[in-house]
Every structure is written in C-alpha cells, then in structure tokens.
PAMARLUM-191889 format. One record per residue: chain; z negated, y negated, x negated of N, C-alpha, C, CB in turn. Coordinates in steps of 0.2 Angstrom, whole numbers. Each point is the difference from the previous one (the first is absolute). Glycine has a CB too. Example, Ala and Ser with C-alpha at 12.3 -4.5 7.8 and 13.67 -1.06 7.14 Angstrom:
BEGIN
<node unit="A" n_pz="-39" n_py="28" n_px="-66" ca_pz="0" ca_py="-6" ca_px="4" c_pz="0" c_py="-6" c_px="-4" cb_pz="-6" cb_py="6" cb_px="9"/>
<node unit="A" n_pz="10" n_py="-11" n_px="-7" ca_pz="-1" ca_py="-6" ca_px="-4" c_pz="-3" c_py="-5" c_px="4" cb_pz="10" cb_py="3" cb_px="-6"/>
This chain:
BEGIN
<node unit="A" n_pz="32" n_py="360" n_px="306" ca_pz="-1" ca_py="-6" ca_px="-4" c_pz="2" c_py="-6" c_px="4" cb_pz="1" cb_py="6" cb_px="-11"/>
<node unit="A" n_pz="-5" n_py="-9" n_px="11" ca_pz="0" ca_py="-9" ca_px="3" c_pz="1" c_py="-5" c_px="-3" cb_pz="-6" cb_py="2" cb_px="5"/>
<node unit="A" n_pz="10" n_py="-8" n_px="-4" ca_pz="1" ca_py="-6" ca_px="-4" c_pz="4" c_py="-4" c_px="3" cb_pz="-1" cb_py="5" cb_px="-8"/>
<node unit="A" n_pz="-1" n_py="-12" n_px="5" ca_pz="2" ca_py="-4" ca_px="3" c_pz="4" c_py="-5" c_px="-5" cb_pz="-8" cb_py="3" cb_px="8"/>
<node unit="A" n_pz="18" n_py="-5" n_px="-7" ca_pz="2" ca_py="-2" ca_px="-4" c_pz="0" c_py="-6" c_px="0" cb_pz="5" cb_py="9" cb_px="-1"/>
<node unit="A" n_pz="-6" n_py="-15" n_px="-5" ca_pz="3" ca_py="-7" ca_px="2" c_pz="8" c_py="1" c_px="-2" cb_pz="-11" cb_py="-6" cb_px="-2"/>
<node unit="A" n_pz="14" n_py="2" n_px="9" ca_pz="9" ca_py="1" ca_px="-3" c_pz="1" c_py="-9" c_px="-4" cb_pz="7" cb_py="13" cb_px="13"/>
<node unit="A" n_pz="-3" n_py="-13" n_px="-13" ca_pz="4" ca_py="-6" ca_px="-5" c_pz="6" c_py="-1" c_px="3" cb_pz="-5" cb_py="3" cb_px="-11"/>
<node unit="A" n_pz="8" n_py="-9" n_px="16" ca_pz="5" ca_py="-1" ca_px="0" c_pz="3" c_py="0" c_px="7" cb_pz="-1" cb_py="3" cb_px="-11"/>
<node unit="A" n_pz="-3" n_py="-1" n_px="17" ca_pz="1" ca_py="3" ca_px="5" c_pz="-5" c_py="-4" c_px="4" cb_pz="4" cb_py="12" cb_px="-4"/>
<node unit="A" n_pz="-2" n_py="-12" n_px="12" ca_pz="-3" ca_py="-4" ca_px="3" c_pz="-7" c_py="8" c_px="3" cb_pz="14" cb_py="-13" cb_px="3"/>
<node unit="A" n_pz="-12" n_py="19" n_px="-5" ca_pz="-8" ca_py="3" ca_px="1" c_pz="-3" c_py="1" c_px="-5" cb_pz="2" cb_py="4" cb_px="8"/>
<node unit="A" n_pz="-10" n_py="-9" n_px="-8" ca_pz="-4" ca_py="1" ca_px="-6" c_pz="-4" c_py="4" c_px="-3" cb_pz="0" cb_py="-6" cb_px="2"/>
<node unit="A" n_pz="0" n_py="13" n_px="1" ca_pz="-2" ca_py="6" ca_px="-2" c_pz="4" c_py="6" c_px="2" cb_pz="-11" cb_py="-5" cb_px="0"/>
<node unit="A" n_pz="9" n_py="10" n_px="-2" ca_pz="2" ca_py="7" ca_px="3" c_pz="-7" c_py="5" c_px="-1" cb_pz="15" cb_py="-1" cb_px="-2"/>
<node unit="A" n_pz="-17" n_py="4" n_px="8" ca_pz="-7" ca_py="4" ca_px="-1" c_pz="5" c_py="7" c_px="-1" cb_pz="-13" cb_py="-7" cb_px="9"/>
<node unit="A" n_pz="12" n_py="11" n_px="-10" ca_pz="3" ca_py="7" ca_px="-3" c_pz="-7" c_py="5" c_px="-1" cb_pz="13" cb_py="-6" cb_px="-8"/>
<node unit="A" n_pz="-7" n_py="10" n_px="11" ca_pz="-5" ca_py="5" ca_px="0" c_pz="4" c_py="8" c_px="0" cb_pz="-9" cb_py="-8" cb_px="9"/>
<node unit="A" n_pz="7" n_py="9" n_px="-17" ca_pz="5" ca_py="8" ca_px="-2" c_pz="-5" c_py="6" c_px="2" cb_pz="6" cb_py="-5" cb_px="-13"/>
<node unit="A" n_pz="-4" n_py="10" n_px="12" ca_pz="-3" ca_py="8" ca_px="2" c_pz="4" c_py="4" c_px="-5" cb_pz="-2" cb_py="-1" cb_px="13"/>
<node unit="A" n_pz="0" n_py="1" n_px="-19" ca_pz="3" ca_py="4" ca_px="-6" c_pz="6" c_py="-5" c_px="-1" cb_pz="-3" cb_py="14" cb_px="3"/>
<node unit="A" n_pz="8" n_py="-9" n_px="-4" ca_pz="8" ca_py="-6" ca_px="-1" c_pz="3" c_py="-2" c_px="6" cb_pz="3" cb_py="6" cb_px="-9"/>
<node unit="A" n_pz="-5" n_py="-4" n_px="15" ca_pz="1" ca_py="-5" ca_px="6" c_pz="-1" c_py="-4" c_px="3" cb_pz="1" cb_py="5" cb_px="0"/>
<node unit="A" n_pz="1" n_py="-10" n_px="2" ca_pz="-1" ca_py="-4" ca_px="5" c_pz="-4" c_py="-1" c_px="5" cb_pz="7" cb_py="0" cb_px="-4"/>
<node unit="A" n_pz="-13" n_py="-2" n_px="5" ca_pz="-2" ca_py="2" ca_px="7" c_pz="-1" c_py="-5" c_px="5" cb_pz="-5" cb_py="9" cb_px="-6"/>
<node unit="A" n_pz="4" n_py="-17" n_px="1" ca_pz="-1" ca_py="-4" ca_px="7" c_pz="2" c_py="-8" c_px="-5" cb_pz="-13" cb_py="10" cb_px="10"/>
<node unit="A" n_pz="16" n_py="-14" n_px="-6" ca_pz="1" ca_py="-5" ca_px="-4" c_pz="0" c_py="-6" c_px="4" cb_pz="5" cb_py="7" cb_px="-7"/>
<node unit="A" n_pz="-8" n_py="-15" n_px="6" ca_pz="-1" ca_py="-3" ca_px="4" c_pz="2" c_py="-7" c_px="-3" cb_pz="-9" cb_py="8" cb_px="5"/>
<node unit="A" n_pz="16" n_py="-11" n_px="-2" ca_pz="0" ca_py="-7" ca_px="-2" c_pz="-3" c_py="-5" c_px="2" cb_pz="7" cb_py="3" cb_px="-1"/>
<node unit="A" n_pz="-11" n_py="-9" n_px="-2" ca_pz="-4" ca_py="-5" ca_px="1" c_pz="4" c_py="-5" c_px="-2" cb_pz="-10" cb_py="5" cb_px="-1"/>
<node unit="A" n_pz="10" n_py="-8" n_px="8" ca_pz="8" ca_py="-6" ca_px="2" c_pz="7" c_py="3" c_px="-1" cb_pz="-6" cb_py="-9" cb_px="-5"/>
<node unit="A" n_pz="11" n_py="5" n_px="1" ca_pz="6" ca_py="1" ca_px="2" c_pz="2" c_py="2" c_px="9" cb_pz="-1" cb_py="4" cb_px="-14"/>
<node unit="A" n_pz="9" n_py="-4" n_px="14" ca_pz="4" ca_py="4" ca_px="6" c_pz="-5" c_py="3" c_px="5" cb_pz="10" cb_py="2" cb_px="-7"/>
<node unit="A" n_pz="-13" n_py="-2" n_px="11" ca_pz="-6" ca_py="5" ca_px="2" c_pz="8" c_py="10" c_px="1" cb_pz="-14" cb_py="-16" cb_px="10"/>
<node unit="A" n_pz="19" n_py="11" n_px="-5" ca_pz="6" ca_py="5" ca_px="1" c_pz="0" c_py="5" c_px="-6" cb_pz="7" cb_py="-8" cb_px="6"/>
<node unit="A" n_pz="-5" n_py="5" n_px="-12" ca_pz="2" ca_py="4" ca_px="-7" c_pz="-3" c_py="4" c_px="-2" cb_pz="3" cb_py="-7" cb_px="-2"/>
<node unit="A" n_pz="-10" n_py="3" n_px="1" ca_pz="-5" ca_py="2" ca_px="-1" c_pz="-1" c_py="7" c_px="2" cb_pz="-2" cb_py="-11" cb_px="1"/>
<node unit="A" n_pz="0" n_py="11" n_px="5" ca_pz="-2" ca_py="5" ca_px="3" c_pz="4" c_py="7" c_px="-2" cb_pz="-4" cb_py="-8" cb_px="10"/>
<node unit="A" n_pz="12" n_py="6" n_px="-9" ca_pz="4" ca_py="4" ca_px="1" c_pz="-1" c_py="3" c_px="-6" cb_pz="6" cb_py="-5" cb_px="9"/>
<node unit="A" n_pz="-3" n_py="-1" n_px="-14" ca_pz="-3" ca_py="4" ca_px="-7" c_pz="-6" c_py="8" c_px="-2" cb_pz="3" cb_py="-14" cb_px="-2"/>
<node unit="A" n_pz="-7" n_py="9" n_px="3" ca_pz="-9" ca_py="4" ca_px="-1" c_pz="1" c_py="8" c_px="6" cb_pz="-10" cb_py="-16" cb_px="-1"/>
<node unit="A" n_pz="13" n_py="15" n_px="9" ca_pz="0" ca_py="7" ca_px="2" c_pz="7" c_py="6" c_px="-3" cb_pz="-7" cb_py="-7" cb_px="11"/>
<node unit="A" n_pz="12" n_py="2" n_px="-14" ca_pz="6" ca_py="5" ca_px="-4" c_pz="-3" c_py="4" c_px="-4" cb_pz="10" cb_py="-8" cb_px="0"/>
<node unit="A" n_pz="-16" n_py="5" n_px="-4" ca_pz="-1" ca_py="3" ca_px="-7" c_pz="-6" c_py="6" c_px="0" cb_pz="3" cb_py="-13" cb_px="-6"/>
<node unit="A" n_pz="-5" n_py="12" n_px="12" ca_pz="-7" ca_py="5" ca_px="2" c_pz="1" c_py="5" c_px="0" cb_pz="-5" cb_py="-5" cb_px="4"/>
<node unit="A" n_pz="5" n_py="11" n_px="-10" ca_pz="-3" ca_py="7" ca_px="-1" c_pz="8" c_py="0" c_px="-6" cb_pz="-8" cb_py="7" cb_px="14"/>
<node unit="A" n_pz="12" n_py="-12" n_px="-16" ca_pz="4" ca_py="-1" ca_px="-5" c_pz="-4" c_py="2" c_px="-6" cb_pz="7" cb_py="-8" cb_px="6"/>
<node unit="A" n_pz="-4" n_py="12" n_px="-12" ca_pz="-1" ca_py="0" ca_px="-6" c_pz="0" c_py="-5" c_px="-3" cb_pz="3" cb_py="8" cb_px="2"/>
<node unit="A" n_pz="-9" n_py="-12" n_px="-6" ca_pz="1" ca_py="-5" ca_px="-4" c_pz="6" c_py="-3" c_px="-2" cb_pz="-10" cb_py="3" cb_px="-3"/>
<node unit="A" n_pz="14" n_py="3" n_px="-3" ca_pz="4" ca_py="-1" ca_px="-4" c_pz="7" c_py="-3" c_px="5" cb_pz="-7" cb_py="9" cb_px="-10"/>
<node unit="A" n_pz="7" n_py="-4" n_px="15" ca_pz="5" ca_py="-1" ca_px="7" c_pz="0" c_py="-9" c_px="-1" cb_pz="-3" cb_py="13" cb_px="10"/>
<node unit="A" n_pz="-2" n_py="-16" n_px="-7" ca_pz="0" ca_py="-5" ca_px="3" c_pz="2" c_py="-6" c_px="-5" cb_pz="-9" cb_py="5" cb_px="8"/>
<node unit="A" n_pz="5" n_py="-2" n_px="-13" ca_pz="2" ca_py="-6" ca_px="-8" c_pz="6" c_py="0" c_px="0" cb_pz="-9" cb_py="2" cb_px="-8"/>
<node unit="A" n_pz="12" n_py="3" n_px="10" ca_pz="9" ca_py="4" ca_px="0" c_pz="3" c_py="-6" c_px="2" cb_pz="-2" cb_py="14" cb_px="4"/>
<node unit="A" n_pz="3" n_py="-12" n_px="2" ca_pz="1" ca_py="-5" ca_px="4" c_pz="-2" c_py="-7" c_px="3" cb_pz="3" cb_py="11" cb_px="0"/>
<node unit="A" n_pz="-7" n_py="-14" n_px="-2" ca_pz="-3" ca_py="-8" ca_px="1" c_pz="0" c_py="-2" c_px="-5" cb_pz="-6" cb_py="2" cb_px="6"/>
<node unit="A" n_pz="6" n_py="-2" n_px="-15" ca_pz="0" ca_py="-4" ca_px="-5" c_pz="5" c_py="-3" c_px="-2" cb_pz="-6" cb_py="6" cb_px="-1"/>
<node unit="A" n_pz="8" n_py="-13" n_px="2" ca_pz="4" ca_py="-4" ca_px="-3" c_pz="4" c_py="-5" c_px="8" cb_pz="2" cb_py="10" cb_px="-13"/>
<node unit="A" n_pz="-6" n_py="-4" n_px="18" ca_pz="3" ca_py="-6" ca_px="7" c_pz="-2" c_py="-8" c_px="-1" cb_pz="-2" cb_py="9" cb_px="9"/>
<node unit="A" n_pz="6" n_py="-13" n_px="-7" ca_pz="1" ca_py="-8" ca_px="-1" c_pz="1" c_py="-1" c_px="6" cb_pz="3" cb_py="-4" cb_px="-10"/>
<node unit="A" n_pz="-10" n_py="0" n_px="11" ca_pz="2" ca_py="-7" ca_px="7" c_pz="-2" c_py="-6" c_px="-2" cb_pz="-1" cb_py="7" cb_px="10"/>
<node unit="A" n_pz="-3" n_py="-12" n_px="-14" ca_pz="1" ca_py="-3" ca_px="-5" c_pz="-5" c_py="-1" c_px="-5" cb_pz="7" cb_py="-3" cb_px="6"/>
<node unit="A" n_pz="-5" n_py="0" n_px="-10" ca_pz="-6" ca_py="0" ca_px="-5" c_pz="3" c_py="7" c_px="-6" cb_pz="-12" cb_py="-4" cb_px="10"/>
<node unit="A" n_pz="18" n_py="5" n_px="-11" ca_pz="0" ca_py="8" ca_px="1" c_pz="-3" c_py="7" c_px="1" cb_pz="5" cb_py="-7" cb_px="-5"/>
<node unit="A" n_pz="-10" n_py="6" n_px="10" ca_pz="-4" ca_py="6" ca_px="3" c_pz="0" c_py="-1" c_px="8" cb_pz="-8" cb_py="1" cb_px="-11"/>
<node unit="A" n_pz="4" n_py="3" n_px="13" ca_pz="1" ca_py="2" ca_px="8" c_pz="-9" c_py="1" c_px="1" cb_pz="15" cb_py="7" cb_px="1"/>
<node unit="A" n_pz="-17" n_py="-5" n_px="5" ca_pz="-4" ca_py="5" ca_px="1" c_pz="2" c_py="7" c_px="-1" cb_pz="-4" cb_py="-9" cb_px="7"/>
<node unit="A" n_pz="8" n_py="11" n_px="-7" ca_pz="0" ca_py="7" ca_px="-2" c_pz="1" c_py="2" c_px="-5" cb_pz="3" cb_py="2" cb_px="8"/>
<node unit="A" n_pz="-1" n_py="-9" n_px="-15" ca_pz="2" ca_py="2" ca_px="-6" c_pz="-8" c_py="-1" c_px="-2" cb_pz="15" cb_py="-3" cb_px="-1"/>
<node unit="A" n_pz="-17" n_py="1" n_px="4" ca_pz="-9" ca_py="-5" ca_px="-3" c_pz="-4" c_py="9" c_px="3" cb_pz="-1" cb_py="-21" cb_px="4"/>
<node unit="A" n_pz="4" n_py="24" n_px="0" ca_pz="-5" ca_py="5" ca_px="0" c_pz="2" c_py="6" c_px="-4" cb_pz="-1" cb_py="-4" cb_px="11"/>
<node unit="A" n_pz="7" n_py="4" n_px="-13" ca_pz="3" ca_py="4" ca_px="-6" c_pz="-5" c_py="-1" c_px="-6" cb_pz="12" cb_py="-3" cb_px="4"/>
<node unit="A" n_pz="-13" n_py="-4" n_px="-4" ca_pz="-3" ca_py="-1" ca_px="-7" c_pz="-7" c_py="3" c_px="0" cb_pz="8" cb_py="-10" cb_px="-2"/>
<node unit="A" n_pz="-11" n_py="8" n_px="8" ca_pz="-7" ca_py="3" ca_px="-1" c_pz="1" c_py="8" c_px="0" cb_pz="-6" cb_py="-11" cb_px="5"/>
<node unit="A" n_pz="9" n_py="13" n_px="-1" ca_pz="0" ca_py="10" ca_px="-3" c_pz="2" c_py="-1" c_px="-6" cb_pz="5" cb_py="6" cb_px="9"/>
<node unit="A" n_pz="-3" n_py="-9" n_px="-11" ca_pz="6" ca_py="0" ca_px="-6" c_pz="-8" c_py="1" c_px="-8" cb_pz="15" cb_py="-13" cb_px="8"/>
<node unit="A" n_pz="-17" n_py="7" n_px="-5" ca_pz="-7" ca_py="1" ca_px="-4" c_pz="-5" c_py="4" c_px="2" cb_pz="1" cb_py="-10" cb_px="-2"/>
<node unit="A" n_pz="-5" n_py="12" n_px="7" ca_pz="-1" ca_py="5" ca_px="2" c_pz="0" c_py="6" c_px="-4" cb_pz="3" cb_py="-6" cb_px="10"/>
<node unit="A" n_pz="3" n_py="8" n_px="-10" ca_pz="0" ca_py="5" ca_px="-2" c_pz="-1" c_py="-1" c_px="-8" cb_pz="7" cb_py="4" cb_px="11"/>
<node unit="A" n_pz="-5" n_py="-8" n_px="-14" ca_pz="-2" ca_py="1" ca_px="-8" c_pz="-9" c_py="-2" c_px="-1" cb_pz="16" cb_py="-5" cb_px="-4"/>
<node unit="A" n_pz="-19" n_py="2" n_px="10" ca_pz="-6" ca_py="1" ca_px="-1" c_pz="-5" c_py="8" c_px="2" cb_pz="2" cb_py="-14" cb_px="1"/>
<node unit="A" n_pz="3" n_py="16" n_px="1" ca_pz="-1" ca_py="7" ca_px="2" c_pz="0" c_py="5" c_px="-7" cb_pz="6" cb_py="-2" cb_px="13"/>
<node unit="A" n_pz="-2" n_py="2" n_px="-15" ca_pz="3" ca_py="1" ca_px="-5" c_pz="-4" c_py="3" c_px="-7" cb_pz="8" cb_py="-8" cb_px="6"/>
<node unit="A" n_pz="-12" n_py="-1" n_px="-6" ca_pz="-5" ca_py="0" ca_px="-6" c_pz="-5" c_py="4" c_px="1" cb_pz="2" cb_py="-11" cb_px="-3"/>
C-alpha cells in the first residue's frame, strides 16, 4: 500500500509511505532536515508499523510535533483505515 501524507506543523510537507502488510517498507520526506529526514525514513524500513508509532509518537521539536511524530501519525491513521 501507497500513500502520501499531508503533515501539519513541520518544515516537511508530506511523507510518501509505503507499507507491505504491517511493515514498513519505504518512506519519503518532502522537505524538512534533508539529514533527519533521511535518517529517520532508513531507521524505520522493514520496522513493524506498531514498533514505529511506538516509538515516534508524541516527539517535539516545535509546534508540538516533529517529522517523526507527524510520521507516527500517518501510520497511526493508516492503520485504523486498514482496519475498516
């Protein structure tokens, strides 16, 4: 499954994601840190959705979100459209 997130709050305006069942298979920041960014998106690859929501949801850098808390959230939703 493919998709492409608008995030809210963060200096990167999307995240393309790409799951394979309940893993993670490929994820892509558009703008932000290009550094962070990256490093983020290659830590989480072949991570278990729920892992990653695990650990990324509620990170602040400001705005009270991050890029990795904004990627939290789109698994986060993700999965409850999976769900239905």
């Amino acid at each position: 499954m493919k998709t492409t997130y608008t995030t809210f709050g963060t200096c990167a305006r999307f995240i393309d994601i790409e799951l394979d069942g309940p893993l993670v298979r490929d994820v892509n920041f558009i703008g932000g840190c290009a550094g962070n960014t990256r490093g983020v998106a290659n830590l989480v690859k072949g991570m278990p959705v729920t892992e990653v929501i695990g650990q990324l949801k509620g990170i602040a850098c400001r705005n009270d979100t991050s890029c990795p808390d904004q990627l939290a959230q789109a698994l986060q939703e993700l999965t409850l459209k999976q769900a239905c």
